[in-house]
N, C-alpha and C positions, 0 to 999 in steps of 0.2 A: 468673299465673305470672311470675318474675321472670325477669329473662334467664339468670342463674344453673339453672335449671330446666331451662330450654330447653336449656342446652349441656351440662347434665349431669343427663337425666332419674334420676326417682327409680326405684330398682332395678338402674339399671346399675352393673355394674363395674367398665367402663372409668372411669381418672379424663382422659380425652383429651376434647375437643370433640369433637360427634356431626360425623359427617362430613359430611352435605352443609353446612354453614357453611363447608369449603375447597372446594366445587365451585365454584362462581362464581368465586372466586380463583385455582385452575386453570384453569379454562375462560379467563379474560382474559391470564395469563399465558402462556398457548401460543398464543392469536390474538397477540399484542405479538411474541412472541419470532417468529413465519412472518412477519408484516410487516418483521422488522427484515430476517427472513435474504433478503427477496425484493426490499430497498431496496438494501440492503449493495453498496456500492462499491468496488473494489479494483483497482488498477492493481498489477503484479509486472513482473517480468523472465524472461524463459524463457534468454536468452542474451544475454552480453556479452562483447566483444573491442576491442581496438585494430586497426586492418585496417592496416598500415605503409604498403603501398603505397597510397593514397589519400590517408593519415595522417587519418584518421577513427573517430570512436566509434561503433561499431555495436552498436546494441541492440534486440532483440526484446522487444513490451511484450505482456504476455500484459494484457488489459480486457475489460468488458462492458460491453453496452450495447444501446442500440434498433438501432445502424446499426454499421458498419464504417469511418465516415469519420472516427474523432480523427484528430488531429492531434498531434502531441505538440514539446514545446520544452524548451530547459533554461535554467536559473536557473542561473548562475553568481555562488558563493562567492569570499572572498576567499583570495589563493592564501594560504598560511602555512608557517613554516619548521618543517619535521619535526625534533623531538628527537632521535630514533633512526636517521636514516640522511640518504642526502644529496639524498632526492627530496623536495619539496616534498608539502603536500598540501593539497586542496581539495575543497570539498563541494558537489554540483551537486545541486540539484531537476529531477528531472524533473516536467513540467506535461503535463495532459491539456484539450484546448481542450471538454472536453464532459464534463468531471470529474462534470459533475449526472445527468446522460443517466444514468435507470433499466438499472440492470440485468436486463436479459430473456434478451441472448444472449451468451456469450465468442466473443472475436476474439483474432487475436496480431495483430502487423504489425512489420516491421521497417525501422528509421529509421537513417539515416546523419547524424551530426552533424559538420561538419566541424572540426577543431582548430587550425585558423590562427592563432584570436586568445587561445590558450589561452598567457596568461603565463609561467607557472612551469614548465619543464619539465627533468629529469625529475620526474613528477609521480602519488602517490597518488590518484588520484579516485575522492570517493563518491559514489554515487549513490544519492539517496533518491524516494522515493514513498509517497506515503500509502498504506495506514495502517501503519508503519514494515519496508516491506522498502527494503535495502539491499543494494549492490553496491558493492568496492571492485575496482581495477585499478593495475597500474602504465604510464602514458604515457608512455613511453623520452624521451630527448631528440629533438629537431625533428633528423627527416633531414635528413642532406644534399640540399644544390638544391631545400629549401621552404624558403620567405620565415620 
């Protein structure tokens, strides 16, 4: 019997492949697709603000993980002259110090970044995190009586 045969016995009607040649095929493709969804890494934002009186970026990181302890830090971009108005703009990464750490359980936490050494201001800031959520804000100018 040729394979031809095989995937389309004689007497049948259907002109399709006999079906169990796509079971194995399914069956590895929804084990691949539960491993992916139970690795899947995701750092988001649940909330972002400027706090004025502190003069701080406050943001809540919604992650998973084995534990509650990231850490979180930002990457600062180079500041750059906005075409459309007169606030500057810049794109900040945020970083998660356990970016690998399996996801098992969701946490939030919320971090206070200070903006002392934030150059350009008044200032657009983006904030990215893998795998591309974004957050934008406006940073007013540096209060009065901070450095």
């Amino acid at each position: 019997m040729n394979m031809w045969q095989y995937l389309w016995p004689a007497g049948s009607r259907s002109t399709r492949p006999h079906r169990s040649l796509y079971t194995p095929f399914a069956w590895l493709l929804g084990l691949a697709s539960s491993i992916l969804a139970l690795s899947a890494h995701a750092d988001d934002f649940s909330k972002v603000y400027y706090d004025a009186s502190t003069d701080e970026l406050v943001v809540t990181m919604i992650y998973s993980g084995t534990n509650p302890d990231h850490a979180f830090s930002l990457h600062w971009g180079q500041c750059k002259e906005a075409t459309d108005s007169n606030a500057s703009e810049v794109e900040v990464e945020v970083l998660d110090s356990q970016w690998e750490d399996p996801a098992r359980h969701d946490f939030n936490k919320t971090v206070r970044f200070g903006l002392t050494g934030l150059p350009c201001r008044p200032a657009k800031v983006t904030l990215r995190t893998a795998p591309r959520f974004i957050y934008s804000l406006i940073i007013p100018a540096r209060p009065v009586g901070h450095p």
